[in-house]
Each structure stands twice: as C-alpha cells, then as structure tokens.
C-alpha positions as CSV (number, residue, x, y, z in Angstrom):
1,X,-12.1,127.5,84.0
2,X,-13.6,125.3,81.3
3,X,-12.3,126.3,77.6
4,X,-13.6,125.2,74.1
5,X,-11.7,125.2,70.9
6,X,-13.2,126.8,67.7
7,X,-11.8,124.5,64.8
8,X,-12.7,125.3,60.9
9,X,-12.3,121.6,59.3
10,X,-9.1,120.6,61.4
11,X,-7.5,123.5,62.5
12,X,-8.0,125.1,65.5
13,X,-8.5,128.9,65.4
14,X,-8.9,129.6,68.7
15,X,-10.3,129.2,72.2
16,X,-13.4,130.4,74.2
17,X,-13.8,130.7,77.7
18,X,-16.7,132.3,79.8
19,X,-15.8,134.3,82.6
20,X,-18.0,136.7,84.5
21,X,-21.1,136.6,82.6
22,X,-18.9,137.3,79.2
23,X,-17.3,135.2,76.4
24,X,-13.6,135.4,76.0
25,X,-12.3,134.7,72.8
26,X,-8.6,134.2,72.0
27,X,-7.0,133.4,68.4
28,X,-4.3,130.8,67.4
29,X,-2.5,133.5,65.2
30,X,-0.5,131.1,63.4
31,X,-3.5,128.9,63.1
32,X,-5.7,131.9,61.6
33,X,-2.6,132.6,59.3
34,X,-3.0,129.1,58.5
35,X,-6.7,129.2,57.8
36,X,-6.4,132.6,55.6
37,X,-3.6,130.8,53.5
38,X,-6.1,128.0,52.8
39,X,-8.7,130.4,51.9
40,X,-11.0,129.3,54.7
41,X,-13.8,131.4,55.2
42,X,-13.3,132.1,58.4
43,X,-14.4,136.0,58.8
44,X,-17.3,135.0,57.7
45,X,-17.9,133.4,61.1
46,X,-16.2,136.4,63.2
47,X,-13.8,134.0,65.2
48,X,-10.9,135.3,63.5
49,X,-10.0,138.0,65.7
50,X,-10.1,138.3,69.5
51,X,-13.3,139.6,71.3
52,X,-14.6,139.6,75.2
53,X,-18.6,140.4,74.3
54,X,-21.5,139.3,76.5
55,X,-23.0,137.8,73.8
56,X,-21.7,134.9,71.5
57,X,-21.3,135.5,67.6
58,X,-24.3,134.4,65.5
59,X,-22.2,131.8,64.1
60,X,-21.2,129.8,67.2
61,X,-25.1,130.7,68.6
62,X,-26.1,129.0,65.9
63,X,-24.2,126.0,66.9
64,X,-26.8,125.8,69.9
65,X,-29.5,123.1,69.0
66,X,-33.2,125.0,69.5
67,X,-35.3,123.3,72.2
68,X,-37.0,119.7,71.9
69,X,-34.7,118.5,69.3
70,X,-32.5,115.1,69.1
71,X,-29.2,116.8,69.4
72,X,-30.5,118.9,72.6
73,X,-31.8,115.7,74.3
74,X,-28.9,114.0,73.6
75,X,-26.8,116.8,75.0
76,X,-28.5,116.7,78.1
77,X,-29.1,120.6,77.8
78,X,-31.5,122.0,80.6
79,X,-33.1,125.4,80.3
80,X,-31.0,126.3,83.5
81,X,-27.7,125.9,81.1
82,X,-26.6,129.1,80.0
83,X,-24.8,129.3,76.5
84,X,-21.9,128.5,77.3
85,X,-23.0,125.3,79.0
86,X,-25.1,124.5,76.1
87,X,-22.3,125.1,74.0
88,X,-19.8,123.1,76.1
89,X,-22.5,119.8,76.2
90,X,-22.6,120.0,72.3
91,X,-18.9,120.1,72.1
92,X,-18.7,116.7,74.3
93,X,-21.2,115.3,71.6
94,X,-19.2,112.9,69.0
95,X,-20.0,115.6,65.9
96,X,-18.1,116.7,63.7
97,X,-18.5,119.2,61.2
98,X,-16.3,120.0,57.6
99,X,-16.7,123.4,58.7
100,X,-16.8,125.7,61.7
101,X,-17.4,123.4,65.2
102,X,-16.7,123.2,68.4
103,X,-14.1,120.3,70.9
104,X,-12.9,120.1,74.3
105,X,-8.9,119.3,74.2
C-alpha cells in the first residue's frame, strides 16, 4: 500500500494511507510533541491526531491543485485519479512548502 508523509516545515507528523475507499491517518507522536514544543500550528490543519474518515481534511484537500492549472498538468492528474492519487502525484512534484506539505519516503 502506497503511504504519504504529512511534514509541517521539516518534521514529519505523520503518515496517510488510503485503504478501502477511506484515508488512514497515523501520527509520529514524538514528532507532534515536537511540533507542539515549537509552537507549530499544527491543529490548525487537523493532522495532529489520528483519524480513518472517507474524506480528507480541508487542509490536505486544499493541497489538491483545481483543474487546468500548471501544477495539475505537471502532475499528470487525470479526472479518473481519485484524491488520494492526486494527492500522491503532487507529493512526487519537487515542491516544497515552509508549512504543511506532503513527500513520499
């Protein structure tokens, strides 16, 4: 099964797999300690706890590029792709964000 990891700046909170139509989240408790300790705003993104949901939180959705755009071109997303997929293509993408992304490890 294909993972992701969550990172906020350089540490890794957690890691998100997709299994039977629903998103399995599990923290890096030492790494949310971490993250807490450096006063990242991580609950503001709700990947600070553990969750299996059918749908992903807003803030890792919003990661997802919309339609037409560069970043979904270059991603090679096709409307077949469900979000994990699209979320998975992104994270092979050479981006990197000082906040709340996305990597394959």
């Amino acid at each position: 099964m294909e993972r992701l990891i969550v990172k906020y700046k350089d540490l890794a909170l957690g890691e998100l797999k997709y299994s039977k139509g629903l998103f399995v989240y599990k923290v890096f408790e030492e790494n949310i300690n971490k993250a807490y300790q450096e006063k990242y705003p991580i609950m503001l993104y709700g990947v600070d706890k553990n969750f299996i949901e059918k749908d992903l939180p807003v803030s890792l959705d919003d990661m997802i590029p919309d339609e037409g755009t560069d970043i979904y071109k270059q991603a090679q997303i096709s409307k077949e792709d469900n979000e994990f997929e699209k979320l998975f293509k992104i994270a092979q993408l050479p981006l990197y964000d000082n906040g709340l992304y996305v990597c394959i490890e």
